[in-house]
C-alpha positions in Angstrom: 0.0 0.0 0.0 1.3 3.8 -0.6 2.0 6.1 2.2 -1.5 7.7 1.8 -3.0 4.7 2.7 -0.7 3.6 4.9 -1.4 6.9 6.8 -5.6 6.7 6.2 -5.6 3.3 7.7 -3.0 4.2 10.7 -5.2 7.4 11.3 -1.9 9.2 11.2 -0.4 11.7 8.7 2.1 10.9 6.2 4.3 14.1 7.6 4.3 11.7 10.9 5.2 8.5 8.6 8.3 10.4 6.7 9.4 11.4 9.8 9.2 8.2 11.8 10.4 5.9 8.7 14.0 5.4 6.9 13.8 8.5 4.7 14.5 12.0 5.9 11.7 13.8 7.2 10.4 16.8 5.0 12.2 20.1 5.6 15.6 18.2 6.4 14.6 17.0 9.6 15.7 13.8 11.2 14.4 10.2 10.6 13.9 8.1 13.7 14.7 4.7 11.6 11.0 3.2 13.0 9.1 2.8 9.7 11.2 1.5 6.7 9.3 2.1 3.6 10.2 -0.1 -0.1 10.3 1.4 -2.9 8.2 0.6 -5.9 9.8 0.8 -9.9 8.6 4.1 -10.1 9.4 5.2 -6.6 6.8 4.9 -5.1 6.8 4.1 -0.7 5.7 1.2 -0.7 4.5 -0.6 2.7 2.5 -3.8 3.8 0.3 -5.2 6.6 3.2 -5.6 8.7 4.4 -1.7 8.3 0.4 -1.2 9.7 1.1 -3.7 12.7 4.2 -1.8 13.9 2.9 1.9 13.6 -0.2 0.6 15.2 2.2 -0.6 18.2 4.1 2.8 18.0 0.6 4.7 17.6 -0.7 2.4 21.1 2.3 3.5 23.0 2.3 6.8 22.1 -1.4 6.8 23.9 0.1 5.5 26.6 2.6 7.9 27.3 5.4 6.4 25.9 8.3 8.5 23.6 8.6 7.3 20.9 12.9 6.4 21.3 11.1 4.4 24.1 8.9 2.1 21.0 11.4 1.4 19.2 12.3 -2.2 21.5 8.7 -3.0 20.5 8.9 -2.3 16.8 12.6 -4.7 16.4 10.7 -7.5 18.0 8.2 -7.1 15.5 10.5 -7.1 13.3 12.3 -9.8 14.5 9.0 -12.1 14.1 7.3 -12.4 17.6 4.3 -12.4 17.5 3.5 -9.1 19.9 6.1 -6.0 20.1 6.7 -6.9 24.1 7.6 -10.6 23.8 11.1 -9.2 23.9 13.5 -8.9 26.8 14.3 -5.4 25.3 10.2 -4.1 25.4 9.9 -5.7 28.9 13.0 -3.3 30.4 11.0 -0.3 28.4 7.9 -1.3 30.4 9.4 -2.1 33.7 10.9 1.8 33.3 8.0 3.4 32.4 6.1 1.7 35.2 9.2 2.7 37.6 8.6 6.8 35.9 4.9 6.6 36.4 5.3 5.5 40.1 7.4 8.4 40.7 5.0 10.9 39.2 2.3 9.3 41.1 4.4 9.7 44.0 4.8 13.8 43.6 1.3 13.9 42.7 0.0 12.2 46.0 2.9 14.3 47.5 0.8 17.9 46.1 -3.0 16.2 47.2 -1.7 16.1 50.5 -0.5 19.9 50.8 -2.8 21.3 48.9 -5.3 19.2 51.6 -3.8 20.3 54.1 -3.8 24.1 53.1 -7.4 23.6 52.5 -8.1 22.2 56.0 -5.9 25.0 57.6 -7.6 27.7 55.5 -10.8 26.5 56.9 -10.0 26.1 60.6 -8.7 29.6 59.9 -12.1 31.1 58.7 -14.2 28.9 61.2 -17.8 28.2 60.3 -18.2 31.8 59.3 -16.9 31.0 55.8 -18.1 34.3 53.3 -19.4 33.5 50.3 -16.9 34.7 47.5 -18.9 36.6 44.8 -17.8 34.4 41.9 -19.3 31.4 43.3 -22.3 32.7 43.8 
């Protein structure tokens, strides 16, 4: 299938394809390597179901958070023939550090609920039970 389709089917642009495949990215940017397109006799990109799989594994980590640097484990062992992008060693390191990142956000983020509760609680000890009404609430 051409990159148009490619891109249709992916629900992704082509810009995003260029840039993630083998070929430099429009404007002279860099290519990341994911997303090797062939080349037809009139030179054409050409890709396949497979090129679909692994942009639809880049596209589901993406949604999860993930760089993309951080999908290209995933895409290899596609590559390589497994049947899923984390039956790798490689993948399962990616995931075991994103879950170890996303602990640590959770972390600070339970760490701001709890002063921001506490300022709350010591804002309204501080005003007692005679709490005015603020205008823009109503």
């Amino acid at each position: 299938m051409r990159i148009g389709e490619l891109a249709r089917r992916a629900g992704t642009s082509t810009r995003t394809l260029r840039y993630w495949g083998h070929l430099p990215a429009v404007a002279g940017g860099e290519s990341r390597g994911l997303l090797t397109a062939r080349r037809t006799g009139n030179g054409y990109r050409d890709y396949d179901e497979d090129d679909l799989r692994l942009l639809r594994q880049i596209r589901t980590l993406q949604d999860f958070g993930f760089e993309l640097e951080e999908t290209r484990p995933f895409v290899e062992c596609l590559r390589a023939g497994h049947p899923a992008g984390d039956s790798c060693p490689a993948s399962l390191a990616v995931y075991r550090r994103k879950l170890a990142e996303l602990d640590g956000l959770i972390g600070q983020l339970a760490d701001v609920r709890d002063q921001v509760a506490r300022q709350l609680s010591a804002a309204e000890e501080a005003a007692g039970d005679a709490v005015p009404r603020c205008e823009m609430t109503g």
